[in-house]
C-alpha positions in Angstrom: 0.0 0.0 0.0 0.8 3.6 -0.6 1.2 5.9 3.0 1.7 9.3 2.9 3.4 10.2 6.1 2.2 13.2 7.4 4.0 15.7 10.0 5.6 18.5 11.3 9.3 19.3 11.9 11.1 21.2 14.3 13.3 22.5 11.8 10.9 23.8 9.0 9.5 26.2 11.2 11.3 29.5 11.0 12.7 30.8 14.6 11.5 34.3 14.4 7.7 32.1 14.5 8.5 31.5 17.8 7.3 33.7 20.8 8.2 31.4 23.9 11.6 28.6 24.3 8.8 26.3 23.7 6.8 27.0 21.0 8.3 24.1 18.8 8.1 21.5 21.3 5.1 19.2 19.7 6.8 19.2 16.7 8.8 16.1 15.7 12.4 15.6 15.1 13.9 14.0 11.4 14.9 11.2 13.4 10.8 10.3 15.1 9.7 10.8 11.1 12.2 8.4 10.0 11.8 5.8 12.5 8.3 5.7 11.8 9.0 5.6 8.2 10.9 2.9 8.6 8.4 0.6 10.4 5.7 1.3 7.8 8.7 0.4 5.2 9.2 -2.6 7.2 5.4 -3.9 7.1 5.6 -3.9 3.0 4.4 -0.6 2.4 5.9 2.5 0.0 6.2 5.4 1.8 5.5 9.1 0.9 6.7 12.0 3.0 4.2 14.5 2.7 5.6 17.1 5.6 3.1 19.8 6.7 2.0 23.2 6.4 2.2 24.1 2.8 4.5 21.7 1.8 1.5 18.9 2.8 -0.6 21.1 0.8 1.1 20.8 -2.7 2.2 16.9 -2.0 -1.0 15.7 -0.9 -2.7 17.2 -4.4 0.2 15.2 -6.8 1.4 12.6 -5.2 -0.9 9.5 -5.2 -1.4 7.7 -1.7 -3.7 5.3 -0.8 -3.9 6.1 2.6 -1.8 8.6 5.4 -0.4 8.0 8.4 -1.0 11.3 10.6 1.5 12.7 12.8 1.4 16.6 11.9 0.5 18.8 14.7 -0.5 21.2 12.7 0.7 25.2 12.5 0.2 28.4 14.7 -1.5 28.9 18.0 -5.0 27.8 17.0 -6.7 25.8 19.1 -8.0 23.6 16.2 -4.7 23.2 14.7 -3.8 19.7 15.2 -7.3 19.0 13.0 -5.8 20.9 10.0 -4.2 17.9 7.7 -7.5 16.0 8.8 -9.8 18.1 7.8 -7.7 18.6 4.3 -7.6 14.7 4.2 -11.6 14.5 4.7 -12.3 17.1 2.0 -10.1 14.6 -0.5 -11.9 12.0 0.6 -8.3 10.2 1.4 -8.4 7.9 4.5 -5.8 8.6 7.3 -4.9 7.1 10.6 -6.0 8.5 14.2 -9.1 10.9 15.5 -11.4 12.9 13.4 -11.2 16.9 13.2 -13.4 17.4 15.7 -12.0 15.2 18.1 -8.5 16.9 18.0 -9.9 20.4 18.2 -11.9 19.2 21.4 -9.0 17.7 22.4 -6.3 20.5 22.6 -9.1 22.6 24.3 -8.4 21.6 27.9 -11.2 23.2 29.5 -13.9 22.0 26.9 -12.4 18.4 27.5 -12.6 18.4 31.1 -16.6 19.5 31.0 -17.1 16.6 28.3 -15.4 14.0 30.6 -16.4 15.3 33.8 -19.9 14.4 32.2 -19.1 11.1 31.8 -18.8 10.7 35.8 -14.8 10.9 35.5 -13.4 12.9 38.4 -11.3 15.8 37.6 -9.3 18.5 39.7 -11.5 21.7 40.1 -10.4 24.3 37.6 -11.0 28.4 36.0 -10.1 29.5 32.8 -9.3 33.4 32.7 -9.6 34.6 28.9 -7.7 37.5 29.5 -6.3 40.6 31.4 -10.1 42.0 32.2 -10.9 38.7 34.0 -7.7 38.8 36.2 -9.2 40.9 38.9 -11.7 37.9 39.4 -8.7 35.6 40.5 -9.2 38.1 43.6 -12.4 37.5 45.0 -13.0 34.1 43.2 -13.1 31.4 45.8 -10.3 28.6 44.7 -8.3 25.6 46.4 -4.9 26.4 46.3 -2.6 25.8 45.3 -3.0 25.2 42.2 -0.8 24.7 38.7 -1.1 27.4 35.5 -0.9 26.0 32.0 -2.3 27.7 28.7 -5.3 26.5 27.8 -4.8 25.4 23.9 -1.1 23.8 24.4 0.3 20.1 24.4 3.8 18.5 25.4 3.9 20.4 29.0 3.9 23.7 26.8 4.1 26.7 29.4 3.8 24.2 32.4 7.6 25.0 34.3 9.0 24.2 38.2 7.5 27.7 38.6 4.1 27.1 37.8 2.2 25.9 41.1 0.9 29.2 42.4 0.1 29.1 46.8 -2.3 32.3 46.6 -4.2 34.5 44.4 -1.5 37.2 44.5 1.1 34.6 42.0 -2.1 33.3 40.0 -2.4 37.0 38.7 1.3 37.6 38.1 1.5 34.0 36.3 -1.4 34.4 34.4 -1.0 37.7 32.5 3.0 36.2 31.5 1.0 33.4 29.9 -1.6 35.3 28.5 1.1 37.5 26.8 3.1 34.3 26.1 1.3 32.3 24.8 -1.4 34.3 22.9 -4.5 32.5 24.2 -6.6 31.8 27.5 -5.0 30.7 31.0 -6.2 27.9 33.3 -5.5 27.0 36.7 -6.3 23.4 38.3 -6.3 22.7 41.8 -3.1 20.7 42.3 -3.7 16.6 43.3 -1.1 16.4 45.8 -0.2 12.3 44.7 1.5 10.3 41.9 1.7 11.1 38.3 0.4 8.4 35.9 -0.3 7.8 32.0 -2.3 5.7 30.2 -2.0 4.3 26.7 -5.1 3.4 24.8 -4.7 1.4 21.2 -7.5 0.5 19.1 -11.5 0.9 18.5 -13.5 -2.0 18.5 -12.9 -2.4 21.4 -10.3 0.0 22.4 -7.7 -1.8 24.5 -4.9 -0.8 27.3 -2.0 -0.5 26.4 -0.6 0.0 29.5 -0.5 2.4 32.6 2.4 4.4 33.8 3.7 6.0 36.9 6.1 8.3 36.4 8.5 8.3 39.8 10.4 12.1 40.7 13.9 10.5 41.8 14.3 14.1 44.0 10.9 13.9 46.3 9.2 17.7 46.5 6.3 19.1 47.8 4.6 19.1 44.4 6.1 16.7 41.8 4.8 18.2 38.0 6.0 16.8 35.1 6.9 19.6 33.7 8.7 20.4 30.3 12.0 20.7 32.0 11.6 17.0 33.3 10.4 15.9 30.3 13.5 17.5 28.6 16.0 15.5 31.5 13.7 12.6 32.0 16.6 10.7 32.0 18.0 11.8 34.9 15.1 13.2 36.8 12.5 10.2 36.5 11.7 6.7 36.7 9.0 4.9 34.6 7.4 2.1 36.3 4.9 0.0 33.9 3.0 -1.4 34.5 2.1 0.8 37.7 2.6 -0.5 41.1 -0.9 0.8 42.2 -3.7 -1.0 44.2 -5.9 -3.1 41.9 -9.1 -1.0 42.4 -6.8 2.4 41.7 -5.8 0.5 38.4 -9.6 -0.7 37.8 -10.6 3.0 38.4 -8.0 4.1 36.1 -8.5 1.9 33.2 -12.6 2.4 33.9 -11.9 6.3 33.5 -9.8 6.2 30.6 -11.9 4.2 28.4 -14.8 6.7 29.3 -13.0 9.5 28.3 -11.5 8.0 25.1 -15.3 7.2 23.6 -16.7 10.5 25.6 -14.5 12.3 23.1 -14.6 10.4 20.5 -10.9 9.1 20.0 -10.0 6.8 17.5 -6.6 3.8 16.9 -4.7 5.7 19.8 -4.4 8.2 22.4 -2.8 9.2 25.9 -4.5 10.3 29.0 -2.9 12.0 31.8 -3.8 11.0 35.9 -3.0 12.3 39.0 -3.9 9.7 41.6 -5.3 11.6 45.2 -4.1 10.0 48.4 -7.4 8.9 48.5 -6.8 6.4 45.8 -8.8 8.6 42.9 -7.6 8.9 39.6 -8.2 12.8 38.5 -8.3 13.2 34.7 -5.8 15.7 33.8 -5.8 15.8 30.1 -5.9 13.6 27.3 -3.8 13.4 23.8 -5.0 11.8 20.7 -2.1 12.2 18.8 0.5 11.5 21.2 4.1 11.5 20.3 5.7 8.4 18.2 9.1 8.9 18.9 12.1 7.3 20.5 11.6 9.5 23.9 8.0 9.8 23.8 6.0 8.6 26.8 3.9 5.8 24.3 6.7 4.7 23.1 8.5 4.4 26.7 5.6 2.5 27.9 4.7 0.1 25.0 8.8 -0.8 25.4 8.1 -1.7 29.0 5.3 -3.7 28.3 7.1 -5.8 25.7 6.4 -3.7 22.2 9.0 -2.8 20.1 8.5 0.2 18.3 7.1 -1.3 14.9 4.9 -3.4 16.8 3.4 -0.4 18.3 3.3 1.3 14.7 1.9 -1.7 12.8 -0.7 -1.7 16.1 -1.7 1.8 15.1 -1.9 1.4 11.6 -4.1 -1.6 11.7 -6.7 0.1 14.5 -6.8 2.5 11.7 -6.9 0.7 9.0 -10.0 -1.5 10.5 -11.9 1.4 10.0 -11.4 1.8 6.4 -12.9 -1.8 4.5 -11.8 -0.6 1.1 -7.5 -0.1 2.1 -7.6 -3.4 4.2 -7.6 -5.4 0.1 -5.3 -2.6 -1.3 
């Protein structure tokens, strides 16, 4: 079969684009796109690299594919960006692997997806978005557990979530939230901070979706708060552990598992995704966030776990591919 690989590199984005240290950091290294090349190479297919932004544009309209294996996040600060190359692929009518446009726009929305799940009966830690410098004043008199952690509302990858962002009063919620509102170009949220551990959760599949695995990721310093923030996530090497599966009590791992299958069909996810726990004291997991189109490289957290629970890296590809292409009678015969 034909697959266009779809995607977005760090490098093809020009540096005066960027208005924070992080503003490239969903996008994917040459290396991840080759590697993944590579295992869709190894399963028999011909493989097209389509790249993203405009570059996608012109390849996807000449070069003939049969299908495209997603992995673009999509370009600028929009919140519907990561549903850009599949809303181009739905207009051409060519099939493609993960969720739907709506789905990823939902998705990157953290606020929206928090209402959606917390629908569904799945806990999740109190939370206020503040659209901008008018609505600062209401951090004052609004009444709020602290502390609590400040991310932008529209990001991914730990984007604009530092050591520095756990705020103890309303006085550093202000001051934190207008330096992300300027940052980052879009609304502020702050979450009442879980005090407990850290886990992720894998899903693979669709009829039914399936576990891959779940995740606790260990601080090897012990804090008051552990995040995982972008600078651990940058060092994870030295300032983590990954234990998978997690050494949790087997109705915290029931409860997990229950809440993250919820949350995948609440939203509609589709052949893969990543959801992010914090798990109380009380022994509750508290839905974070989740990521449809998590990261496929060497480093990435999917990849980490599906490695710990016995996957090599193609395995995990051809895994992803065939969820996919499940959904699509007419490529299975191609």
């Amino acid at each position: 079969m034909r697959i266009g690989l779809s995607y977005d590199l760090k490098e093809t984005i020009a540096p005066q684009q960027a208005s924070c240290d992080d503003a490239f950091e969903e996008y994917d290294s040459s290396e991840t796109v080759e590697l993944i090349a590579a295992a869709l190479g190894a399963a028999g297919h011909t493989v097209t690299m389509l790249g993203g932004g405009r570059e996608f544009l012109g390849k996807i309209l000449h070069d003939k594919v049969d299908f495209v294996f997603n992995i673009a996040e999509g370009r600028g600060t929009y919140r519907s960006r990561e549903a850009q190359v599949p809303s181009i692929l739905e207009m051409l009518d060519i099939p493609y692997s993960g969720s739907d446009p709506q789905c990823l726009a939902i998705c990157l929305d953290k606020p929206l997806t928090k209402k959606l799940v917390a629908s569904e009966g799945v806990s999740t830690p109190k939370w206020r978005v503040i659209n901008d410098r008018q609505e600062l004043r209401q951090i004052d008199s609004c009444d709020f557990p602290f502390p609590a952690i400040v991310k932008p509302a529209y990001e991914g990858s730990s984007k604009g979530i530092r050591l520095t962002s756990v705020v103890e009063d309303a006085k550093q919620a202000i001051e934190l939230v207008e330096s992300l509102l300027e940052k980052y170009h879009q609304p502020a949220m702050m979450e009442e901070v879980i005090v407990g551990d850290e886990v992720t959760v894998g899903i693979i599949g669709n009829s039914p979706p399936k576990i891959l695995g779940m995740m606790r990721i260990l601080p090897k310093q012990k804090g008051n708060y552990f995040l995982y923030t972008l600078e651990v996530k940058r060092n994870y090497l030295e300032l983590v552990d990954y234990e998978c599966p997690a050494g949790l009590e087997e109705k915290v791992l029931q409860r997990l598992q229950t809440s993250s299958l919820k949350a995948f069909k609440a939203l509609g996810c589709r052949d893969l995704a990543r959801l992010d726990f914090r798990i109380s004291t009380a022994g509750v997991p508290y839905f974070l966030e989740i990521n449809p189109l998590p990261g496929l490289g060497t480093h990435s957290d999917l990849v980490i776990m599906a490695k710990k629970m016995g996957w090599s890296h193609r395995q995990l590809i051809s895994a992803v591919l065939n969820a996919a292409l499940e959904r699509y009678s007419q490529c299975v015969c191609v």
